[in-house]
NUTITI-497079 format. One line per 5 residues: number of its first residue (from 0); their letters; for each residue x, z, y of C-alpha. Coordinates in steps of 0.2 Angstrom, whole numbers, always signed. Example, Ala and Ser with C-alpha at 12.3 -4.5 7.8 and 13.67 -1.06 7.14 Angstrom:
# NUTITI-497079
0	as	+62,+39,-22 ~ +68,+36,-5 $
# end
This chain:
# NUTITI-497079
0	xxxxx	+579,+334,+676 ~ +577,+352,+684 ~ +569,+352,+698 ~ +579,+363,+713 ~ +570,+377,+719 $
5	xxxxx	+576,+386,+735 ~ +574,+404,+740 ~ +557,+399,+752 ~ +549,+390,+736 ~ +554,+408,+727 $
10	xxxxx	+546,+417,+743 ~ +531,+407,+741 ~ +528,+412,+724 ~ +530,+428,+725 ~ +520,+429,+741 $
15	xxxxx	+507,+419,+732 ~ +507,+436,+717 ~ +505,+447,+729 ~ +491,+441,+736 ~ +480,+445,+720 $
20	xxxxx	+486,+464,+719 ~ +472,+466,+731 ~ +464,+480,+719 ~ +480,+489,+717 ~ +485,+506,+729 $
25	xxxxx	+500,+500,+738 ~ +510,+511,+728 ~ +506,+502,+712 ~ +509,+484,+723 ~ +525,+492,+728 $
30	xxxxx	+528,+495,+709 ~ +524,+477,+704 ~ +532,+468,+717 ~ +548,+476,+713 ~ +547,+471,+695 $
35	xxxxx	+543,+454,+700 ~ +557,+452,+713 ~ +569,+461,+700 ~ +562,+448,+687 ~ +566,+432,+697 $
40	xxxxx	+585,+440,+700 ~ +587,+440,+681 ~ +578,+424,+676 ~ +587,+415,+690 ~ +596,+398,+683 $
45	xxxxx	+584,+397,+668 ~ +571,+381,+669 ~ +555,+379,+654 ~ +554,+362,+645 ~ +543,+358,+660 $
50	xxxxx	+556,+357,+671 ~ +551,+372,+681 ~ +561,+387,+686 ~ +557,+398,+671 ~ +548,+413,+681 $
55	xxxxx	+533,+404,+682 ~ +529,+407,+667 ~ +532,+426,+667 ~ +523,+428,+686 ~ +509,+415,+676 $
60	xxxxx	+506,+429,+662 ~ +504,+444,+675 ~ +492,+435,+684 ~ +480,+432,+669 ~ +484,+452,+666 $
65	xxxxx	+478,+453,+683 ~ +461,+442,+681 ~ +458,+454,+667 ~ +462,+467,+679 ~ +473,+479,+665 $
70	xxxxx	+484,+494,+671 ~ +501,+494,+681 ~ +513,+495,+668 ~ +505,+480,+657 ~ +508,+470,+671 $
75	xxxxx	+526,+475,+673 ~ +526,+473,+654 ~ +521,+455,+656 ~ +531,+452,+672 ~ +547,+457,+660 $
80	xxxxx	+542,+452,+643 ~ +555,+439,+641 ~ +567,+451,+650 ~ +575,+461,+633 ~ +576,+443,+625 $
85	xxxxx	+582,+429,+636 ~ +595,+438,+647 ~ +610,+451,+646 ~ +599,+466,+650 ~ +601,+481,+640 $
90	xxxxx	+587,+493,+634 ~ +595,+508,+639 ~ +598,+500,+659 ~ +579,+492,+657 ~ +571,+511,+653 $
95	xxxxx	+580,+518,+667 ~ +571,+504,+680 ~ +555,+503,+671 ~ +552,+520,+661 ~ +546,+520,+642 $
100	xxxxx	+529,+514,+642 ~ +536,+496,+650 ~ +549,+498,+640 ~ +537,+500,+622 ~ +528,+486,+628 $
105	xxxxx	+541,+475,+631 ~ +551,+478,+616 ~ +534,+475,+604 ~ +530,+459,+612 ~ +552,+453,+609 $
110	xxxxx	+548,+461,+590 ~ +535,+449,+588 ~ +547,+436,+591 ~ +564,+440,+586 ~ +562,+445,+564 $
115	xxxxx	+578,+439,+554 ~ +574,+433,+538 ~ +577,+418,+528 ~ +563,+404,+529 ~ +552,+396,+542 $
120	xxxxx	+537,+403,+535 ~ +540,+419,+529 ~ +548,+421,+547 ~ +530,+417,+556 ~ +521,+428,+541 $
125	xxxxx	+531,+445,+546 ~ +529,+439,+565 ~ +512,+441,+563 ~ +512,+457,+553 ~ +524,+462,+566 $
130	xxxxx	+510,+458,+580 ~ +497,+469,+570 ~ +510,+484,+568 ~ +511,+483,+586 ~ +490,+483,+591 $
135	xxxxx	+489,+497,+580 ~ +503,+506,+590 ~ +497,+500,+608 ~ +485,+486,+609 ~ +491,+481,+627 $
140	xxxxx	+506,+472,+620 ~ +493,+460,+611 ~ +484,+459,+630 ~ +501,+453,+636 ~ +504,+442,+621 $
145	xxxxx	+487,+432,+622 ~ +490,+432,+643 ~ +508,+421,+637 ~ +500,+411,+624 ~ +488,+405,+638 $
150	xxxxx	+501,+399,+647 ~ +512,+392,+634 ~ +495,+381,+629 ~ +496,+375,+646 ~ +510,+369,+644 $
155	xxxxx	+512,+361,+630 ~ +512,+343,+633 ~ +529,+344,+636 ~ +533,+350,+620 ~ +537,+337,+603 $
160	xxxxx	+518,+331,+596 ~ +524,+339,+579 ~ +528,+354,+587 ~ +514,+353,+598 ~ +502,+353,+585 $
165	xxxxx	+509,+367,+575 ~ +509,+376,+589 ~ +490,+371,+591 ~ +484,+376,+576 ~ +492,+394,+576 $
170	xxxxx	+484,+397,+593 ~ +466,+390,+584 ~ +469,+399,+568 ~ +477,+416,+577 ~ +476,+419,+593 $
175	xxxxx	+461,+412,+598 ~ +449,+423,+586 ~ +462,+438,+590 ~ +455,+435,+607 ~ +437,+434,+599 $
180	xxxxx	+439,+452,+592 ~ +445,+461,+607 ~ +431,+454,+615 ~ +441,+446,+630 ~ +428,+428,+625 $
185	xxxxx	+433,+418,+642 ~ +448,+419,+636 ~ +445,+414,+618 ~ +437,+399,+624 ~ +449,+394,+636 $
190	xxxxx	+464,+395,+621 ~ +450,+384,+609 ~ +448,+371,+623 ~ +468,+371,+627 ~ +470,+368,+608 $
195	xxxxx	+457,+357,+605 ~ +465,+344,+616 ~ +480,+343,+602 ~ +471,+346,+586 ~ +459,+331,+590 $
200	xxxxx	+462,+322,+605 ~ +449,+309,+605 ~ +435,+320,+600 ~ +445,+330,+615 ~ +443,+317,+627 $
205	xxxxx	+426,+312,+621 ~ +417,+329,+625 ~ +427,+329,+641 ~ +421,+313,+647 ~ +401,+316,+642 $
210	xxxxx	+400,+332,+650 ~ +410,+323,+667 ~ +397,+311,+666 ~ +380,+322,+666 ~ +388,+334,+677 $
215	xxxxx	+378,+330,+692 ~ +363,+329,+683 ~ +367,+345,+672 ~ +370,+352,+690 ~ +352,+350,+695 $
220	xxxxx	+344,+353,+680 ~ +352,+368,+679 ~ +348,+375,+697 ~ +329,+370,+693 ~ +331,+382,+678 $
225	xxxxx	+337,+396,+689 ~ +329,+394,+703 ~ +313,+398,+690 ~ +321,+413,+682 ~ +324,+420,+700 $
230	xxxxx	+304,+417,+706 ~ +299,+423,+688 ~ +309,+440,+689 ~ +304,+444,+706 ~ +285,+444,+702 $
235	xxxxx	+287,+457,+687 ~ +299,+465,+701 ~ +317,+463,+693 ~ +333,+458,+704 ~ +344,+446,+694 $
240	xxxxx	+359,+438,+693 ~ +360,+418,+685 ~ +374,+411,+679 ~ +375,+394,+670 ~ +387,+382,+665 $
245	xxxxx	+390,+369,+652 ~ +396,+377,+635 ~ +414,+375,+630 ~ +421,+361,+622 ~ +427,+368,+606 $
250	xxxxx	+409,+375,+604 ~ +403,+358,+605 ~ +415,+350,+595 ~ +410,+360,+581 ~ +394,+360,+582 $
255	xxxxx	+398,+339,+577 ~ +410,+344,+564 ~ +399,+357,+554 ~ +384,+347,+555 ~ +389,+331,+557 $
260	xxxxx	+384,+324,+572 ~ +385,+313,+586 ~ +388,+320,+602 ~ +374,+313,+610 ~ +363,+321,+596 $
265	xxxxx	+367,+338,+603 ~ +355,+345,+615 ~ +360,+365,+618 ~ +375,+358,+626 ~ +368,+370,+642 $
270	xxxxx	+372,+390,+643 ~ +362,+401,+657 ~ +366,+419,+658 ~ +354,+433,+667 ~ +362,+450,+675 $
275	xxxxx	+351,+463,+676 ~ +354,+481,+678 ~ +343,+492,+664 ~ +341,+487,+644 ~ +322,+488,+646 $
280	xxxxx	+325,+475,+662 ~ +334,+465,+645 ~ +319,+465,+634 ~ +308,+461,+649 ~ +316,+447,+654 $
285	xxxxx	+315,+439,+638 ~ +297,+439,+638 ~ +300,+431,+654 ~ +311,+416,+647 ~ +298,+414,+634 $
290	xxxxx	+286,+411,+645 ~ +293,+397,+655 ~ +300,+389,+640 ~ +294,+387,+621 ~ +309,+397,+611 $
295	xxxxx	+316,+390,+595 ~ +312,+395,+581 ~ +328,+404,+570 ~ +339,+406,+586 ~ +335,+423,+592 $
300	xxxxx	+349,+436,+591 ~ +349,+454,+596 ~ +366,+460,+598 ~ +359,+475,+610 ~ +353,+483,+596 $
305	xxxxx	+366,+478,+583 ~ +382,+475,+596 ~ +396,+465,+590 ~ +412,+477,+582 ~ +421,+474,+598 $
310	xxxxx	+404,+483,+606 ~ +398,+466,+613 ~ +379,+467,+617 ~ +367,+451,+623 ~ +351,+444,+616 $
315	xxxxx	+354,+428,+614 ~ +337,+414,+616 ~ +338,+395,+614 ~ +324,+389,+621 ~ +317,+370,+625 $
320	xxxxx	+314,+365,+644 ~ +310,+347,+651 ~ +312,+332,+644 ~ +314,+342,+627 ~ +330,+349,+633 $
325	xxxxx	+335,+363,+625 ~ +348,+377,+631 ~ +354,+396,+627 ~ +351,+408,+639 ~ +359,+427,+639 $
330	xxxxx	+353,+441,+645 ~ +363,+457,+646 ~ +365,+471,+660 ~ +380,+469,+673 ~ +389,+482,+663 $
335	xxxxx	+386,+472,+647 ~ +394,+459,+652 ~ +408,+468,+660 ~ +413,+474,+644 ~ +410,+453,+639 $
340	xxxxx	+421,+448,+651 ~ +435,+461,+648 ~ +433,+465,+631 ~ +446,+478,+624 ~ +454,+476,+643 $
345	xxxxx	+438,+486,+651 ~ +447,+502,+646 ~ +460,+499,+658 ~ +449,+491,+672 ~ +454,+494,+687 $
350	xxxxx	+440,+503,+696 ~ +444,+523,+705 ~ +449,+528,+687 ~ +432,+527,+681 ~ +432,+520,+660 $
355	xxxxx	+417,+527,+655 ~ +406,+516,+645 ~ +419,+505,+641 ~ +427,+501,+622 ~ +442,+510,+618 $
360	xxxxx	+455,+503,+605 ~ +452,+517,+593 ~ +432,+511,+594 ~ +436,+495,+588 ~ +432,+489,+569 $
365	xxxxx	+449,+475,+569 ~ +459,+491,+573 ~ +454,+503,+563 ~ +453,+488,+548 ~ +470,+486,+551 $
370	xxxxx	+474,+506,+548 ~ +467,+504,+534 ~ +478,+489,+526 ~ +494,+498,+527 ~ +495,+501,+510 $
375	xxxxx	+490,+483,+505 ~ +502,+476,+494 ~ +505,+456,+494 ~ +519,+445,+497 ~ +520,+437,+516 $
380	xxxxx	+513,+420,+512 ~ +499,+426,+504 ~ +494,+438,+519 ~ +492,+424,+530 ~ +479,+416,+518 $
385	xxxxx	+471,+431,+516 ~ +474,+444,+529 ~ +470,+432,+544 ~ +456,+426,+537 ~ +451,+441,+533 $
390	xxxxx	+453,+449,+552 ~ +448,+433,+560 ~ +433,+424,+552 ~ +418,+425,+557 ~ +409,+442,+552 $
395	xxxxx	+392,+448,+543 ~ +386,+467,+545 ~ +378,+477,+533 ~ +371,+495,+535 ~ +374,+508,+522 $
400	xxxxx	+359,+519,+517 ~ +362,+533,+528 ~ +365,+520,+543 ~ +380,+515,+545 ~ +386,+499,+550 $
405	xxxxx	+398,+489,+539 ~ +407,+473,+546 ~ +412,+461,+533 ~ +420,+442,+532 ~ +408,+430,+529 $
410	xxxxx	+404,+427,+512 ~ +407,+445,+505 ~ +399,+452,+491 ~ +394,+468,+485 ~ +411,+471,+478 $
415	xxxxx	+420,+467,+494 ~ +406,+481,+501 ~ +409,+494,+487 ~ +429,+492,+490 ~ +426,+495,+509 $
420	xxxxx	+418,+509,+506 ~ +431,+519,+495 ~ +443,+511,+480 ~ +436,+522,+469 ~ +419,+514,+473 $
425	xxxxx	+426,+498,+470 ~ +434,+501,+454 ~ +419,+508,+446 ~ +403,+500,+452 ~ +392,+492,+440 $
430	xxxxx	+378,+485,+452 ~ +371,+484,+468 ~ +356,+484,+478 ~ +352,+474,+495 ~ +334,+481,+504 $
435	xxxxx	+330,+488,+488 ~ +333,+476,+475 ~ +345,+472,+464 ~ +357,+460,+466 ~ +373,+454,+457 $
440	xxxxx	+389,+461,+463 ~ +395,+443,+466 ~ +382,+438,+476 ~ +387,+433,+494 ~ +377,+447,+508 $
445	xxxxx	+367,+444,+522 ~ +367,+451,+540 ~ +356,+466,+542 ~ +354,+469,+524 ~ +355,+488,+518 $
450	xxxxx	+367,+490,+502 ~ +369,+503,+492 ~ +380,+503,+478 ~ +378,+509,+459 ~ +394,+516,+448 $
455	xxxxx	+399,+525,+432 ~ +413,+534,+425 ~ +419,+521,+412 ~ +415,+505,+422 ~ +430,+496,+431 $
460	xxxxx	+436,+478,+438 ~ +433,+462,+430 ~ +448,+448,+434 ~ +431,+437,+437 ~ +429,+446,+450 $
465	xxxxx	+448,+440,+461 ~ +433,+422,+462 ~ +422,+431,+473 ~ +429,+445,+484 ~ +434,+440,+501 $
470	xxxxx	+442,+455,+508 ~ +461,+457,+508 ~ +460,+476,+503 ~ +446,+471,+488 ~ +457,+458,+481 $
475	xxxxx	+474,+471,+482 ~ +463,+485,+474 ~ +457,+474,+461 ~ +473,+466,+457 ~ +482,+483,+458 $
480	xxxxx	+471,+490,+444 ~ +474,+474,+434 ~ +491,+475,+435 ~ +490,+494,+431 ~ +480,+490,+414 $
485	xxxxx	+489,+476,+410 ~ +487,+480,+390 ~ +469,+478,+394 ~ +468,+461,+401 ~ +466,+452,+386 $
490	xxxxx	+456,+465,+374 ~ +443,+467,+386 ~ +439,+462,+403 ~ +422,+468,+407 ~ +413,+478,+415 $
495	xxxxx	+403,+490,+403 ~ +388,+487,+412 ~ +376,+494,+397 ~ +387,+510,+393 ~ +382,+513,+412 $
500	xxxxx	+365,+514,+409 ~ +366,+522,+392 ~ +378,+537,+395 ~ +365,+542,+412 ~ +382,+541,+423 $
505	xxxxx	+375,+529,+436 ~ +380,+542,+451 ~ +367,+536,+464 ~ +349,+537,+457 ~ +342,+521,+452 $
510	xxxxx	+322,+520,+446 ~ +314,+506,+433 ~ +297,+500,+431 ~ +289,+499,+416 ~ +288,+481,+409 $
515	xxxxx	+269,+479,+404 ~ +268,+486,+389 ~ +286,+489,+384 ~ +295,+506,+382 ~ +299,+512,+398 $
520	xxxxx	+319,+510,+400 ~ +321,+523,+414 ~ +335,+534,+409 ~ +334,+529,+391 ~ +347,+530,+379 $
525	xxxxx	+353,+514,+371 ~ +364,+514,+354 ~ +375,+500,+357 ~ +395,+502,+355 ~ +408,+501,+372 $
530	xxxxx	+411,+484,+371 ~ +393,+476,+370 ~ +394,+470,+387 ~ +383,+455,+392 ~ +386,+436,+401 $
535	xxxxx	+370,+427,+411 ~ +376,+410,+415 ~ +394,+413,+423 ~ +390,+429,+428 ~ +394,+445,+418 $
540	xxxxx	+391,+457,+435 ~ +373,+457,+433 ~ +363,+475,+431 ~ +356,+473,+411 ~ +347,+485,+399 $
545	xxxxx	+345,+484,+381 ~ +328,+487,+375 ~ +322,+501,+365 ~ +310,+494,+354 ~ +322,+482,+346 $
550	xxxxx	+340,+488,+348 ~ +350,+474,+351 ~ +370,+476,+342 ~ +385,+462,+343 ~ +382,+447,+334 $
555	xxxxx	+363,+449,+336 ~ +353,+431,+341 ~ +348,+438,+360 ~ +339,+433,+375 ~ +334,+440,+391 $
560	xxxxx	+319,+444,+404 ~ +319,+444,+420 ~ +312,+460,+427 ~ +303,+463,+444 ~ +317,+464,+453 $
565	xxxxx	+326,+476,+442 ~ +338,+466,+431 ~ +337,+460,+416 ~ +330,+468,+400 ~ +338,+459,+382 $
570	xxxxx	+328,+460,+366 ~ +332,+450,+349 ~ +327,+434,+347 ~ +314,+439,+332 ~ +309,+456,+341 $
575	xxxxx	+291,+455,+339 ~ +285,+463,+356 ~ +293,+447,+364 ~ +273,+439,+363 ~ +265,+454,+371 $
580	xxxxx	+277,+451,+387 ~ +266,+443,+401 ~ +277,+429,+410 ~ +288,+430,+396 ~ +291,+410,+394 $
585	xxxxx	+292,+408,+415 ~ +303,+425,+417 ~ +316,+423,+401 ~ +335,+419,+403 ~ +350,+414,+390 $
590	xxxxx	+361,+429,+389 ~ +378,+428,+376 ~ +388,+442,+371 ~ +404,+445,+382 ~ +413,+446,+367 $
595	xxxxx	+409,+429,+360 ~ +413,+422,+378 ~ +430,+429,+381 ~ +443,+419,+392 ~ +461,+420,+393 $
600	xxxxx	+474,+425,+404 ~ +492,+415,+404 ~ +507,+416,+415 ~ +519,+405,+417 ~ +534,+404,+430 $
605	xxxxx	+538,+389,+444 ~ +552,+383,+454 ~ +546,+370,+470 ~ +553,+362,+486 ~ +548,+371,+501 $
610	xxxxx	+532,+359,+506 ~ +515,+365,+513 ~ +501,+368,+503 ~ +509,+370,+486 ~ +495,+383,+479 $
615	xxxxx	+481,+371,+484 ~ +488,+358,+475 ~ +492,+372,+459 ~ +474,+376,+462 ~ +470,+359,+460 $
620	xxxxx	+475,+356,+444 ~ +467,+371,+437 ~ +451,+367,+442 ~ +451,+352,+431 ~ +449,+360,+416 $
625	xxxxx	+439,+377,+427 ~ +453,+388,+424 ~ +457,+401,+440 ~ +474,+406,+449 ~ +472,+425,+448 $
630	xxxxx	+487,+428,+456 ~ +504,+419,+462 ~ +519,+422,+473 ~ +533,+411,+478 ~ +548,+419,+488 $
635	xxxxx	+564,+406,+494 ~ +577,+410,+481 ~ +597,+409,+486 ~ +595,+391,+482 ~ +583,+387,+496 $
640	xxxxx	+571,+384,+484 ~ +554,+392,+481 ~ +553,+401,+466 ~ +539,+412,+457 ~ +526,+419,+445 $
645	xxxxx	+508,+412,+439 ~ +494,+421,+433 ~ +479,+409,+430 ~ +464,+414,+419 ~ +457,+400,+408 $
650	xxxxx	+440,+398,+397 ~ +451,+389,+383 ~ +468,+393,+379 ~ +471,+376,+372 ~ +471,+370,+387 $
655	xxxxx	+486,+379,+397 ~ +498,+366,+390 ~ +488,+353,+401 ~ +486,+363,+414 ~ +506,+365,+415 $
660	xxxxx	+509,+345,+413 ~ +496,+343,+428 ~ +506,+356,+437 ~ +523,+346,+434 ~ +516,+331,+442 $
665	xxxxx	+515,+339,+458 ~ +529,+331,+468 ~ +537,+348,+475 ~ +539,+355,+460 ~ +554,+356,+452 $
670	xxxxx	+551,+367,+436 ~ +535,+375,+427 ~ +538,+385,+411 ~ +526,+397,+402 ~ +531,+417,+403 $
675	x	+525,+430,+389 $
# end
């Protein structure tokens, strides 16, 4: 039953806003207490799920606006954001009130939410695309999309448990890592925790109740470990702040589900934070920490001298104190952590009109990123899986060789790397090289590593390589090219790694040692036709050389040595320097000719019920007889049904009638049928 609410109780709320516009001139007060009054008019009547009078939920999203202390007309924006939608308001009569700007923001934050299409879930995939559009455009009507989602989360207990945990898992999947990337981590943590509770309540309830439990030891523990901080800066003549706390819950919970763990076998369950005013006070002040307590070993992390792509800079310590109880401590300067409190919101931080130093949205990598995906070409569905993951995961970085910092998903390869880069990179690189040494292109990178990347003229993509790229815009260039040589698919899908080295059109230098006695192979020619490319294991992306003292061709017995560090080098079977090799029984490898190991690519066409998770379970069936969904699409057809195409890449053609009877047994679908 709604609850009555009388014009005092509305006084009291609104008195109760106005009381955090302390920071505001009393003309911008003026400004937002009028929006406010003039919000109450309109959502007058209207009551949440919750039983509450609707514009606590509007008043509840300018305050978190506030606490992040954003510009005037993002506050109006979030005072008025249901405005547009929920009542009888024009936009013409709303931009004469309000001006533009509020209007823009409002009408990108209603866009989000209003998208006419057919489906459920192709609805929520153009929502979200429409929510990137907007960042790009003005990032402030993300700011005021977050600050809603926070309170929504709040409130969702009075909500349907299946909607409730849909709702969850969108906030863990989307918003929460959205939050992440603009750098605005209180609240991140604060929509992990709020989620946490209905994606898994009892571990929920479990962490909860633990960290209830110790908090009055933790408390004491804790004021020992600060207490010592304080005494220890002041004798090397440093002021500093302390700040600790108990880590969030969601960190917690998956610190048990990644490693498998009891929550009582957790120890770093403590955070203590260190203010300071100087970077050299930073570095200091660690040797300070390491003094008082032994550091663990593996858990250092400078992020002052590489910052986060939302400009985020810390070092990061864990350390072991009493008892062997261990906990992280952070040390940044005070306008560090500004910029780790507000994220993306320090540019508008309200503070006599002074932004310097702090991260604009054009500074930011998950902006400029998202520029760059305007002409990335994949159905809705398949930008969820692949876009989100792509902006949200966690991320590596990778210096170019002139020093340049490149952030990546984790598990990006070289290829992911080469794409990033340029396209034309992508499509014609032919090896790589992390620190200096070679590596294949598939191989997953590391932080800090330094890539460089080596191409030719006639080299371009393998369908072996959709397996391993993790990047949305690698996977569309790829695919793009594929689909733009289509003839060539079947004929010949590799990558002419050998012509590379043969024809001299690597375009970045590459140098070769000499092999103990062999013929050096730097720059050498090599007589082999265009097709004479090779397969190590399952990998056909690894830099190889033919050697000159036996002239390996097609059809030719082979096997290969593993250089130092410098790819692999394939000789004959019977070629008679093999004995003067030193290592060579250690340092040899198999090696096949591509063309006796070619796969095949098949299509085939499928009609399904709309159910979740129909392409892992397509997936599924190819992987019993290791063939690989290159490419897929299902859009809802008049009929209400899901209906697409299927391209899967198989090692034995043979086998793609069983992989179509597997594919019928899948409950949701309706019809499978191979396509020419």
């Amino acid at each position: 039953m709604n609850k009555l609410v009388t014009e005092k109780d509305l006084d009291s709320i609104l008195s109760d806003f106005k009381n955090k516009l302390s920071i505001y001139t009393d003309a911008e007060t003026e400004k937002i207490m009028f929006a406010a009054k003039w919000a109450v008019n309109q959502h007058r009547g209207q009551f949440r799920a919750s039983g509450e009078p609707y514009i606590i939920h509007p008043i509840s999203v300018a305050s978190t606006l506030i606490d992040i202390k954003m510009d005037v007309p993002t506050i109006i924006g979030g005072l008025l954001h249901d405005v547009i939608e929920d009542t009888e308001i024009t936009e013409e009569e709303f931009t004469k009130l309000f001006g533009q700007e509020v209007m823009t923001l409002v009408n990108g934050v209603t866009k989000i939410s209003i998208v006419n299409v057919k489906s459920k879930s192709i609805q929520e995939s153009e929502t979200i695309r429409k929510m990137f559009l907007a960042m790009v455009k003005d990032i402030r009507v993300i700011l005021i999309k977050l600050a809603d989602k926070k309170h929504n989360m709040s409130t969702l207990h009075f909500l349907r448990p299946e909607k409730q945990l849909r709702i969850a898992r969108e906030c863990l999947d989307i918003y929460a890592p959205l939050a992440g990337k603009l750098g605005i981590y209180g609240l991140k943590s604060e929509l992990e925790d709020a989620s946490l509770k209905y994606i898994d309540k009892e571990k929920y309830n479990e962490i909860k109740n633990y960290v209830s439990e110790k908090k009055r030891k933790r408390q004491q523990f804790l004021a020992k470990i600060e207490q010592n901080l304080i005494d220890a800066a002041a004798e090397q003549g440093i002021t500093i702040n302390v700040k600790s706390r108990a880590k969030h819950f969601y960190s917690t919970y998956l610190k048990m589900v990644n490693k498998g763990k009891e929550l009582t076998e957790i120890y770093d369950l403590l955070g203590v934070r260190i203010l300071c005013s100087t970077t050299i006070e930073c570095y200091n002040l660690l040797g300070v920490v390491h003094s008082l307590w032994s550091p663990i070993s593996g858990r250092f992390k400078d992020y002052i001298a590489m910052p986060k792509e939302n400009n985020y800079q810390s070092l990061h310590t864990t350390v072991m104190g009493e008892k062997g109880k261990t906990f992280e401590v952070q040390i940044r300067t005070f306008k560090m952590n500004q910029t780790a409190e507000y994220g993306i919101a320090a540019h508008w931080l309200y503070k006599e009109g002074n932004t310097e130093g702090h991260v604009k949205a054009s500074d930011l990598a998950v902006i400029n990123k998202l520029k760059t995906w305007s002409d990335v070409n994949i159905d809705s569905v398949e930008y969820i899986n692949t876009i989100i993951g792509d902006l949200l995961q966690d991320s590596i970085y990778v210096y170019t060789p002139n020093g340049d910092i490149i952030e990546l998903p984790l598990g990006a390869t070289a290829i992911d790397f080469a794409y990033h880069i340029h396209s034309e990179v992508g499509n014609r690189c032919v090896g790589a090289k992390a620190d200096g040494n070679i590596i294949p292109l598939t191989k997953p990178l590391k932080n800090s590593q330094i890539i460089s990347i080596m191409t030719s003229e006639n080299a371009h993509p393998h369908v072996n390589w959709l397996k391993h790229v993790k990047t949305a815009r690698a996977k569309s260039k790829i695919r793009n090219w594929l689909n733009a040589h289509h003839e060539n698919l079947h004929a010949d899908k590799s990558i002419i790694i050998t012509d590379a080295l043969s024809k001299k059109k690597i375009k970045e230098e590459v140098h070769f040692e000499t092999f103990e006695d062999i013929a050096k192979i730097e720059h050498q020619e090599v007589s082999n036709s265009d097709n004479n490319s090779i397969v190590i294991g399952n990998e056909n992306n690894i830099l190889v050389s033919f050697a000159n003292c036996c002239h390996p061709v097609i059809g030719d017995k082979i096997v290969g040595f593993i250089s130092r560090g410098r790819g692999v080098i394939v000789h004959r079977e019977d070629c008679p320097n093999l004995q003067g090799i030193n290592e060579f029984e250690e340092r040899k490898i198999a090696v096949t000719w591509e063309a006796e190991t070619r796969n095949s690519v098949r299509k085939c066409r499928v009609t399904a019920k709309k159910a979740a998770g129909i392409f892992s379970e397509i997936e599924g069936s190819l992987k019993k007889y290791k063939a690989h969904l290159i490419s897929g699409v299902l859009d809802e057809n008049d009929r209400g049904m899901l209906e697409g195409n299927f391209t899967i890449e198989l090692a034995n053609g043979d086998d793609f009638k069983n992989i179509l009877k597997g594919i019928r047994t899948i409950p949701s679908i309706s019809f499978v049928q191979e396509i020419q």
